[in-house]
N, C-alpha and C positions, 0 to 999 in steps of 0.2 A: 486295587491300588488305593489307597489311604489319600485324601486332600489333604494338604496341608496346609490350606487358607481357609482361613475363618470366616463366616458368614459376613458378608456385606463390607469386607476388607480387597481391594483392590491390587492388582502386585503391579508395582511402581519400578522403575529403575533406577528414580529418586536423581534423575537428571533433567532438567530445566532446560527444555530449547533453546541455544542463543539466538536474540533478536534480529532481524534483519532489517537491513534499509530496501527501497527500492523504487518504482517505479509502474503504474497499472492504469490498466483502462476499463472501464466498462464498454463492450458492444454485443449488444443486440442481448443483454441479460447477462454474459457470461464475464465472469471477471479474468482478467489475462495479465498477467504477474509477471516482471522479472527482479530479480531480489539477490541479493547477497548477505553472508551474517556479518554480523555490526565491527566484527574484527578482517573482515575486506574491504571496507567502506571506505573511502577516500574522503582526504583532508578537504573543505570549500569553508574557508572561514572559519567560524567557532562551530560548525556544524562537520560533521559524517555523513558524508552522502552516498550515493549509488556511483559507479562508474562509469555509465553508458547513459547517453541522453534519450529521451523518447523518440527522435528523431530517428537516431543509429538502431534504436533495436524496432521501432516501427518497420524501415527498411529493410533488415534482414530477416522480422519474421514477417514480411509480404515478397518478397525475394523468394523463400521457403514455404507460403503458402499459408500459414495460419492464420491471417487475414486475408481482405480481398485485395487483390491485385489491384484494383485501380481504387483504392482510397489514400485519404492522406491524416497522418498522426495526431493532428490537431481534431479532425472529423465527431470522433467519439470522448466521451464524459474521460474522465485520466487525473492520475493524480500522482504523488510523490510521499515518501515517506524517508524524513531524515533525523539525523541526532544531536541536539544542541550539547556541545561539549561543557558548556559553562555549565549552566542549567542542570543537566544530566537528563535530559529527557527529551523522548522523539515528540517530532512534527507530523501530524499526518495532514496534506493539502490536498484538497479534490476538489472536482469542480460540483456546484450544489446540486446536476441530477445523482452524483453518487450519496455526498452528507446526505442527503432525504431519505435515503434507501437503508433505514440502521441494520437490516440485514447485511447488507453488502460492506458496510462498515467494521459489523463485528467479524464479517469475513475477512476481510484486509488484516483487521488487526491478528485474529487466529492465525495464519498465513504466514506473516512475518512473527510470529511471537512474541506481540507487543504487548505492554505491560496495560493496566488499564489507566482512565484518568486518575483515580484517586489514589494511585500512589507514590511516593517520592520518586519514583525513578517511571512515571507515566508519561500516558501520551496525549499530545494537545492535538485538535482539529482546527480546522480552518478553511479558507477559499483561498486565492490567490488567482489575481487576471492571467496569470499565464496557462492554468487550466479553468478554462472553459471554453466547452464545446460547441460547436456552427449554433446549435439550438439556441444555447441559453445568450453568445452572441448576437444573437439578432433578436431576440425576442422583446430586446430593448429594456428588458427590465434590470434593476442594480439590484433585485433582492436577493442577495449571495446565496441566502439560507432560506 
């Protein structure tokens, strides 16, 4: 049987992931995702967001088991990723033991099908007080990044 790809040509389906919003955490190394594509995302303002708080799906998956039973959502490194409608371009927010980790970064972004910084329809990073973890809470320090 004959190949009919040429050397060092890739076979493509020539379709582009839709992006997703969502919502993640780092614990104990592992990254843990819940995500929707950018056409489920829900209205919050000028932004597209996820549907479900960290709160609700922390509970249901320690309910189910894929966490520990006795921890609480707030505990581990977590973060958020949404879509500025004005703008056209997503937010990705973590708390800073995740931005340090550009592995776990370009994970995220792979994951949800984010576009990169440098392009018109890219993605910004950042910190925001509402994700950070017991750690970086008490360690006393404000160096976000």
């Amino acid at each position: 049987m004959k190949n009919s790809h040429k050397r060092g040509q890739r076979k493509t389906s020539g379709l582009v992931p839709e992006p997703h919003v969502g919502i993640f955490w780092l614990l104990n190394g592992k990254l843990l995702i819940d995500s929707v594509p950018l056409g489920e995302a829900e209205p919050y303002g000028d932004h597209l967001t996820h549907p479900r708080s960290h709160i609700d799906v922390w509970e249901q998956w320690r309910l189910g088991g894929k966490v520990p039973a006795e921890s609480e959502y707030e505990e581990f490194p977590r973060g958020r990723v949404m879509y500025n409608t004005k703008t056209q371009r997503f937010t990705l927010l973590a708390d800073r033991c995740i931005l340090r980790e550009k592995i776990m970064v370009t994970k995220i972004m792979s994951e949800l099908h984010l576009p990169s910084e440098n392009t018109d329809r890219g993605t910004d990073r950042g910190t925001d007080s509402h994700y950070r973890c017991f750690a970086c809470l008490h360690s006393g320090s404000e160096d976000l990044l």
